[in-house]
N, C-alpha and C positions, 0 to 999 in steps of 0.2 A: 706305689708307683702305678701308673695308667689308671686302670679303671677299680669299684671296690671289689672287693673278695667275696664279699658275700652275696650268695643266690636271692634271686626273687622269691625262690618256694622258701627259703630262710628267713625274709624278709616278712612275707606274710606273716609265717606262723609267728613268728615275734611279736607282730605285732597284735592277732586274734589272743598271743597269751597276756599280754597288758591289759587289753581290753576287759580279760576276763577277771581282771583285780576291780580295783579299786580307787588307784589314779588319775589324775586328769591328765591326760596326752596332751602334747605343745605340738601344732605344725604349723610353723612360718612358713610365707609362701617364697618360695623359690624363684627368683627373676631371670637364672642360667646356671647352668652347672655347678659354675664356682662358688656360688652364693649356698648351693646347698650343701659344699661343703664345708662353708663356712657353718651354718647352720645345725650339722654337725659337730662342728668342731668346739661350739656353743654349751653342749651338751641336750641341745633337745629329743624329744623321743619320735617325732619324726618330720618328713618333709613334704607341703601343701604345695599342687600344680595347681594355679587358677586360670580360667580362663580368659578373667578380663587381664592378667598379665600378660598372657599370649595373645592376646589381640590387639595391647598398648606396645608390647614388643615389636610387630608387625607394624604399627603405626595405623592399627585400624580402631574402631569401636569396639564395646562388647556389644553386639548388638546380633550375633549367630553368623557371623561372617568369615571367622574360622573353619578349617575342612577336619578333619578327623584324620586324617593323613596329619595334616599337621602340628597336632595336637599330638599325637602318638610319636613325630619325630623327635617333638620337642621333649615329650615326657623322657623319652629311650635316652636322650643326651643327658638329663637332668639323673635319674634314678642309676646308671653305670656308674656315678659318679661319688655315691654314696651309699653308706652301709644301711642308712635310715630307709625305713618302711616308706613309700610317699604314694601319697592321694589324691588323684587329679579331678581337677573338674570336666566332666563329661557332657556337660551342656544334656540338650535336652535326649541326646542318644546321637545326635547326625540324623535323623530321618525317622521312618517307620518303625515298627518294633522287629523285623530284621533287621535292619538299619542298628538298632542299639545292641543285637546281637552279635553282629559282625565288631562293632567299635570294643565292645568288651572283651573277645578273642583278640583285637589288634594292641588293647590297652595291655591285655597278660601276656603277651608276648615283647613286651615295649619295658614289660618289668617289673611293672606299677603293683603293690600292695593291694589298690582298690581304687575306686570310682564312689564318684554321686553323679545320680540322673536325675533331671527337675521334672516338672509338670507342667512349664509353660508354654505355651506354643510356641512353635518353629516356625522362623524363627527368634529367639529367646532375644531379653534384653536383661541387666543389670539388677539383679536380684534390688538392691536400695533405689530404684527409679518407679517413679509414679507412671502409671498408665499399663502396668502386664497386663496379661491375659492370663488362663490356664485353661489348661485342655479339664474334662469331664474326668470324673473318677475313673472309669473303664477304662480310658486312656493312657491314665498314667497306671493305675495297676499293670494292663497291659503290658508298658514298657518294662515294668520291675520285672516282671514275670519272665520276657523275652533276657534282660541281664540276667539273672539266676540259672536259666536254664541254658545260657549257652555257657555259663563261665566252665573251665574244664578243670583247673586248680579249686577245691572245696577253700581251701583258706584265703582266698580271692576276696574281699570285702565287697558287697553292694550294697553301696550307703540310698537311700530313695532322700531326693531334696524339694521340698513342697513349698511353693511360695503362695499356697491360697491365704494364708493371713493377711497380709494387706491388701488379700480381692472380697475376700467374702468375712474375713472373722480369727479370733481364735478356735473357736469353738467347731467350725469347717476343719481348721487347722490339725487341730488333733484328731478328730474323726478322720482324716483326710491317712493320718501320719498312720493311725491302728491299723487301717487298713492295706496301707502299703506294707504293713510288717504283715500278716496276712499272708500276702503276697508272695514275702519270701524277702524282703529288705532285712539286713543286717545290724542296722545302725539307720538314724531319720534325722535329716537335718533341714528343721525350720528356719527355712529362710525372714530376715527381718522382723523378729521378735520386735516388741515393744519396751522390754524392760525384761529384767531379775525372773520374776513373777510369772512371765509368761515358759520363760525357759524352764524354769521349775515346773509348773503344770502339762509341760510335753514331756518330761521326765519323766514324771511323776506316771504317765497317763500308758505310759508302753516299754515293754520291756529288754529293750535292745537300747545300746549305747545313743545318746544322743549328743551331734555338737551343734556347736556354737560359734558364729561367724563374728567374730571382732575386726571388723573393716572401720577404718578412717572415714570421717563424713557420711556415713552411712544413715536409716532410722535408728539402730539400736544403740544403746550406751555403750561404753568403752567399758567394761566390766573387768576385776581381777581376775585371777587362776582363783581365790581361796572364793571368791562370791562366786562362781561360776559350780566350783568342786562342792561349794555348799549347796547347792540348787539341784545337784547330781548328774551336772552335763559330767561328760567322760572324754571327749576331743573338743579342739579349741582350733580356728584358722585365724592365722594373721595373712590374707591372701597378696592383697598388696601394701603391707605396712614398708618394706626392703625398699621394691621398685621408690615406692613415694620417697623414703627419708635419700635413695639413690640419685633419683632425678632431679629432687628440692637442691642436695649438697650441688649436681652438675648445673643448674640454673645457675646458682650464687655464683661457681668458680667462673662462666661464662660471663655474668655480669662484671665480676671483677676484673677479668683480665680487658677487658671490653672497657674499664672503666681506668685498670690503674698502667695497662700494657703489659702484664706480670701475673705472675699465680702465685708470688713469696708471699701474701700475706694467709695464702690459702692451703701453704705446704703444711703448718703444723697438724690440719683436718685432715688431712691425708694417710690413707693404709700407706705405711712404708714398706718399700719397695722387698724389705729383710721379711716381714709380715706373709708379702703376696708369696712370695719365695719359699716360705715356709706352707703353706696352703697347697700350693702345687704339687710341691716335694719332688723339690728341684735336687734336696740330696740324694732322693733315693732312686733319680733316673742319672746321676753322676756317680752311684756306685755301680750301680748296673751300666754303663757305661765303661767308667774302670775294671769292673770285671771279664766283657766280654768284648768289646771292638778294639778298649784302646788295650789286652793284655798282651804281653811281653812274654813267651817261656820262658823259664830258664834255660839257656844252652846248654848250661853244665849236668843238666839233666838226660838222662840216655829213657826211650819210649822203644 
């Protein structure tokens, strides 16, 4: 009932001891609270905050139009909500390298497991869209260095997120990625691989967890858990796979009803109402309910 039980410091360490096996971690991304409960209730090992979700939520771009304030409201709703470790996207820090120092203290206090910060300039656009930029290596070290140093939880994750591959190469890429661990990076997630191959060779090339971004329409293939686990990535995002297959079902039912006056043909697609009900756990704020507003003494009882 209400919110999970379980601590953000618990939350962490959960998930730095996964890390430290041998599995591939699952984190579908999260479109609202509910969803990440759902997402737990899935059985996966943890829950993805994207940004370009919270900027289609808003009705904006991912294009750095997001504030950090709002990002960290959004996370604090999403992560009370479930027991799962979750990992937001932090864009390029919000600002300066105090700028990504303050966001990282706002993000551990908001809940969050961990963070990734990019290297693109501010402000950032759509990791899969042609035309980035990226700042200079100094600059993004820079930034890794300003997260590390202010996180105050040690088991606080800071993932560093490079997208110099589709500006300059793989071979920048990975040089790019050693030295952000250097740095003090936790975990390196290259942005918009090319393929199996490349993901392997950033694995391969540093010795901190690497993931893997499996986005819809994106440049990189739509890869399995077991080719992924076999190449030695260790976390996997589905950042807006939810939002998409969410929004797709709500187009159709609008067309339908737009087309037939009705949504009966669309009821059987439907999370039943018994489903949402159970998700929420509607029984266990009606026992609590029964236990304390609506109880009855017994009379016959002497206090």
């Amino acid at each position: 009932m209400l919110y999970a039980t379980t601590t953000a410091e618990a939350k962490r360490a959960d998930l730095r001891r996964r890390l430290a096996g041998d599995e591939l971690l699952r984190f579908p991304g999260a479109f609202n609270p509910l969803s990440a409960r759902l997402i737990q209730d899935k059985g996966f090992e943890g829950v993805y905050i994207s940004g370009a979700v919270l900027s289609a939520d808003l009705g904006l771009p991912d294009i750095g139009l997001t504030t950090a304030t709002e990002v960290a409201e959004r996370s604090r709703q999403i992560t009370r909500m479930t027991d799962l470790p979750a990992l937001v996207d932090a864009d390029t820090g919000f600002g300066e390298p105090m700028n990504v120092a303050r966001t990282v203290q706002t993000l551990e206090d908001a809940g969050l497991a961990g963070l990734h910060v990019e290297d693109q300039v501010n402000p950032k656009r759509c990791g899969h869209l042609d035309g980035k930029q990226v700042v200079d290596l100094a600059t993004a070290v820079q930034r890794v260095r300003a997260a590390v140093e202010a996180r105050r939880d040690p088991s606080f994750l800071i993932m560093a997120r490079t997208d110099v591959r589709a500006v300059e190469g793989l071979s920048v890429a990975i040089d790019r990625a050693k030295a952000l661990v250097d740095a003090g990076a936790d975990a390196i997630f290259p942005e918009a691989m090319a393929g199996l191959g490349e993901f392997e060779a950033v694995a391969k090339a540093v010795d901190v967890p690497v993931l893997a971004n499996m986005t819809e329409f994106g440049k990189a293939d739509l890869l399995t858990n077991a080719e992924l686990a076999s190449a030695g990535i260790r976390m996997v995002i589905y950042p807006v796979s939810l939002l998409r297959v969410a929004m797709g079902a709500a187009e159709r039912a609008l067309d339908t009803l737009a087309a037939e006056g009705s949504l009966r043909a669309e009821v059987p697609g439907m999370q039943h109402r018994s489903r949402l009900y159970e998700l929420l756990d509607y029984e266990g704020y009606n026992r609590f309910d029964g236990s304390i507003f609506t109880y009855t003494p017994d009379a016959s009882v002497r206090h």
